[in-house]
C-alpha positions as CSV (number, residue, x, y, z in Angstrom):
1,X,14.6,-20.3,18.2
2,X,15.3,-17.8,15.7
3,X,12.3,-16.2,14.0
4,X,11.8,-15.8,10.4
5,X,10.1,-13.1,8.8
6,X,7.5,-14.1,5.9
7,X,4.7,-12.3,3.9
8,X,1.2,-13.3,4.3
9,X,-2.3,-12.7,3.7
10,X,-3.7,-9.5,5.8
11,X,-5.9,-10.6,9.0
12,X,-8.6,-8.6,10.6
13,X,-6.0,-8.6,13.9
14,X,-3.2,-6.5,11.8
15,X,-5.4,-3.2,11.4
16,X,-3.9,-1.7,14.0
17,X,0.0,-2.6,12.9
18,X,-0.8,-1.2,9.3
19,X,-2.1,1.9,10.7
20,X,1.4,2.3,13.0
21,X,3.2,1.5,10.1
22,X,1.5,3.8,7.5
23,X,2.4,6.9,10.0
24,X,5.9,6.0,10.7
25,X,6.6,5.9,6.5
26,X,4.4,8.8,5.3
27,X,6.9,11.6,5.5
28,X,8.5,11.3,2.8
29,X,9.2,7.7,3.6
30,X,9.9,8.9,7.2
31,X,7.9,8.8,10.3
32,X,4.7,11.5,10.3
33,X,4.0,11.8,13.3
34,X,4.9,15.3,14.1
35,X,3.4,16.4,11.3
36,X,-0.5,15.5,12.0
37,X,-2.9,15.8,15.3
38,X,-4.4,13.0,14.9
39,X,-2.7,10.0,14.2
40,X,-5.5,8.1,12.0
41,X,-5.8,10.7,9.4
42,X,-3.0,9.1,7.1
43,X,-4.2,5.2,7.7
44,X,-7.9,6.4,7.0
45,X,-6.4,7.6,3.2
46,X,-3.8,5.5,2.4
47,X,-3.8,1.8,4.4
48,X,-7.3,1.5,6.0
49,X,-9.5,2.1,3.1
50,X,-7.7,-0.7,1.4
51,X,-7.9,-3.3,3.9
52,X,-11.7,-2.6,4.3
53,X,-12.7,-2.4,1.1
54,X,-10.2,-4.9,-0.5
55,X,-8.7,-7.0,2.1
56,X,-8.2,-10.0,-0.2
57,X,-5.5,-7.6,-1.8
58,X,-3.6,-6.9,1.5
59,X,-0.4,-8.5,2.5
60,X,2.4,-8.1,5.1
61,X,5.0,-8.6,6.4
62,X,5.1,-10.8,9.6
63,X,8.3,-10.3,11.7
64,X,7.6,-14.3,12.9
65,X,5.5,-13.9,16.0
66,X,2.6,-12.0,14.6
67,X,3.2,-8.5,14.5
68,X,2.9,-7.2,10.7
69,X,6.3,-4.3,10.1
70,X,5.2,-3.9,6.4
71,X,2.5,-4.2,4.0
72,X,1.8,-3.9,0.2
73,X,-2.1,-2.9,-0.2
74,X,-4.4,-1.6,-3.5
75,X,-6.8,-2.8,-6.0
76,X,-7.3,-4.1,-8.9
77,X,-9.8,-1.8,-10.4
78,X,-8.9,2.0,-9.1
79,X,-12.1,3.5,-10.6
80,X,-14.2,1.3,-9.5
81,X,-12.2,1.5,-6.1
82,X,-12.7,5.3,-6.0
83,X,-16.8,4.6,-6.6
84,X,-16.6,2.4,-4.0
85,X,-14.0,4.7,-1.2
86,X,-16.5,7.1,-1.4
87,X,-19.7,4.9,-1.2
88,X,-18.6,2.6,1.4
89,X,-15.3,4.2,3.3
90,X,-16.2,7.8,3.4
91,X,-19.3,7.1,5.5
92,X,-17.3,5.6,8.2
93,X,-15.0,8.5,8.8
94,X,-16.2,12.2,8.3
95,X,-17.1,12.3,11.7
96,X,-13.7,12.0,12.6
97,X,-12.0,14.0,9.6
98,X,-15.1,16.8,8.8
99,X,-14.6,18.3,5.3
100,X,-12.8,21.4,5.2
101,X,-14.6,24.5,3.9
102,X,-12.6,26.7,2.1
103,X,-9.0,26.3,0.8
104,X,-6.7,24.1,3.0
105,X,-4.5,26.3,5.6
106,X,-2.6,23.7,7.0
107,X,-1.4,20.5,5.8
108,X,-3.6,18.1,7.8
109,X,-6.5,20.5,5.8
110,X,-5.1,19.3,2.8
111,X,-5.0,16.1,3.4
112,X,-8.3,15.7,5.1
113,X,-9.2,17.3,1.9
114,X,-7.8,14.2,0.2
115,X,-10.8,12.1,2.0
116,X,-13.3,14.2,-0.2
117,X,-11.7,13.8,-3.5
118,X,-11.1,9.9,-3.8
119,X,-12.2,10.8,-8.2
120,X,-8.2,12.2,-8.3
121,X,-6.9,8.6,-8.6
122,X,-8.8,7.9,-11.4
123,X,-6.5,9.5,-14.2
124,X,-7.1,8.8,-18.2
125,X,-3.2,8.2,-18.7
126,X,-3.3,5.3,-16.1
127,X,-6.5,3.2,-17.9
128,X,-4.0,1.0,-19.5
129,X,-2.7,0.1,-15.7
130,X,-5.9,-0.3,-13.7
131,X,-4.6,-1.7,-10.8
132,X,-2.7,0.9,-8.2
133,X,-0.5,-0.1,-4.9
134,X,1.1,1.3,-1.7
135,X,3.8,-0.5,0.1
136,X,5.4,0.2,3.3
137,X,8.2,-1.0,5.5
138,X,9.3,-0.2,8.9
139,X,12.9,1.0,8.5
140,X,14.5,-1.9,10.1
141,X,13.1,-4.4,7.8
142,X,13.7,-2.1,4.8
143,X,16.6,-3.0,2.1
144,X,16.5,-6.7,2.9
145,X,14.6,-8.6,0.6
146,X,11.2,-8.1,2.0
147,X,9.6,-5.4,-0.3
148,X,10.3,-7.2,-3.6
149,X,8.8,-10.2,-1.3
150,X,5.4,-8.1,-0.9
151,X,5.8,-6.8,-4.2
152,X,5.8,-10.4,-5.6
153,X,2.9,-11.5,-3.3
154,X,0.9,-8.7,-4.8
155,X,1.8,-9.0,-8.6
156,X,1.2,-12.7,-8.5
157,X,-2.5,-11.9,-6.7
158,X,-3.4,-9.4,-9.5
159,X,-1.7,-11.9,-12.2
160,X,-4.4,-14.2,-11.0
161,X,-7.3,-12.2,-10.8
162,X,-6.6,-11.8,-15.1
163,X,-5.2,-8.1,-14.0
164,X,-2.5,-7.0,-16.3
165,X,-1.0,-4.2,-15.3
166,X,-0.6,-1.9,-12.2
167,X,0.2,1.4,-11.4
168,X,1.7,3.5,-8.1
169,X,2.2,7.1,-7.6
170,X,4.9,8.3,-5.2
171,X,6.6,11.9,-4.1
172,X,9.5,12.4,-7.4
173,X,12.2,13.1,-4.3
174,X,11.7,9.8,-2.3
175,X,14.9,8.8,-4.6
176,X,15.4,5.9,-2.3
177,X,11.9,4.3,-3.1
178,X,12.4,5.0,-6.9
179,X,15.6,2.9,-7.0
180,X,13.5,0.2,-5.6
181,X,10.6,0.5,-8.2
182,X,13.7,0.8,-10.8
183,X,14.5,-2.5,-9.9
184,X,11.5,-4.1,-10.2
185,X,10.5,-2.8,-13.6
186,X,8.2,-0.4,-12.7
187,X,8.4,2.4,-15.3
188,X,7.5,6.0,-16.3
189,X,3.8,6.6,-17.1
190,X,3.5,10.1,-18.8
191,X,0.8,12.2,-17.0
192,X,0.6,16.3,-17.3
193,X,1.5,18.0,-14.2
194,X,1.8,15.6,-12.0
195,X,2.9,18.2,-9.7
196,X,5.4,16.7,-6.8
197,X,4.3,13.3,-7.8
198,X,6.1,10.3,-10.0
199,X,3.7,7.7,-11.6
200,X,5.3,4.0,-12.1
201,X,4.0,0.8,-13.8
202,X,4.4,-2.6,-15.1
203,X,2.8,-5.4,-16.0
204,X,1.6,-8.0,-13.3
205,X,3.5,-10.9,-15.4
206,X,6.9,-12.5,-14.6
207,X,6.5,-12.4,-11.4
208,X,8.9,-14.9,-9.2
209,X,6.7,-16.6,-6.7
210,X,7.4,-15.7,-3.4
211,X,6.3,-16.3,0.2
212,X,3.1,-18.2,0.5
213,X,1.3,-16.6,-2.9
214,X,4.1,-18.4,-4.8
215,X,4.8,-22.2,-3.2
216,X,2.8,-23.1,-0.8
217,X,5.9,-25.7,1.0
218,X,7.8,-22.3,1.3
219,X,5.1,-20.8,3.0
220,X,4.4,-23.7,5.0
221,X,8.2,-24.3,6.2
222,X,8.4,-20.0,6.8
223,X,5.1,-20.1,9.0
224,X,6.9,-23.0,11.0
225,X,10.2,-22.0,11.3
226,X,8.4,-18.5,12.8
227,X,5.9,-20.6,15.2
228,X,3.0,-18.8,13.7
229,X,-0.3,-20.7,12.2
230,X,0.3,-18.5,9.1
């Protein structure tokens, strides 16, 4: 039997498939992992935190036997996020990623230096989008549906939750991701030097339901066609 791939809600089991998958997109939407030591420094900034502190706002994207090759992750409140990175996630990794003293000389510096800093997300220019997102696919399951599918999954969750807008930052020459955003609506939010960064938003309505956030008999028929309890 063929499998189908559908989005669903994030599960405890799938921490270690968003960490694999957060590497293999952070370059630049290419795979990182010449480019840091350790492995776990990029999922403990931009995937982990989110599926700890926030899990409820996690999805992926199940290839149909279980394994999760994308994921759309974030909150709906990013300063209250930011309070609560550095109260509650911090803790549980500066053994592993020690603060750097002094200016950053290498680029895993500067990113562990990220960890310490968790107040730069909160911006005045993005108050009227409070909600902010990551998404990720492997590059196999990219260009084929599947992101606006997580995309949708997301929006409708926020939608839900009375959230009314979201935001996302990205790296200005990922071209290829701002076509995608471009199609979705997301738009230009004006913020002074962004440096090498873009910020995007929209609002959380009109959202087609997709997957199992939007019809529950799609779901249902996707989680059986794939074999999977969903």
């Amino acid at each position: 039997m063929t499998r189908t791939a559908y989005v669903r809600p994030y599960r405890p089991a799938d921490q270690e498939a968003l960490a694999d998958i957060c590497v293999r997109t952070a370059d630049n939407g290419g795979d990182s992992t010449h480019l840091y030591p350790d492995p776990a420094l990029m999922p403990a900034l931009f995937a982990a935190p989110y599926a700890h502190l926030e899990p409820d706002l996690t999805f992926v994207l199940d290839d149909g036997s279980g394994r999760a090759v994308g994921y759309v992750l974030g909150t709906a409140d990013t300063r209250r996020f930011a309070e609560a990175f550095r109260e509650s996630w911090l803790p549980l990794v500066t053994d592993r990623f020690p603060e750097p003293e002094g200016e950053p000389g290498t680029l895993t510096e500067a990113m562990t230096a990220l960890l310490y800093r968790p107040e730069r997300m909160v911006l005045p220019e993005l108050d009227a989008h409070p909600a902010h997102l990551h998404i990720d696919l492997l590059p196999p399951w990219q260009r084929k549906g599947y992101g606006r599918e997580l995309m949708g999954a997301f929006l409708g969750a926020l939608h839900r939750k009375g959230v009314r807008a979201v935001h996302l930052s990205m790296l200005t020459a990922n071209t290829p991701a701002r076509a995608f955003y471009d199609r979705l609506g997301f738009q230009v939010i004006d913020v002074p030097d962004p440096g090498p960064l873009t910020y995007l938003g929209r609002s959380t309505a009109g959202v087609e339901p997709v997957g199992w956030a939007g019809s529950g008999g799609r779901a249902r028929e996707r989680a059986r066609t794939a074999g999977s309890e969903g």
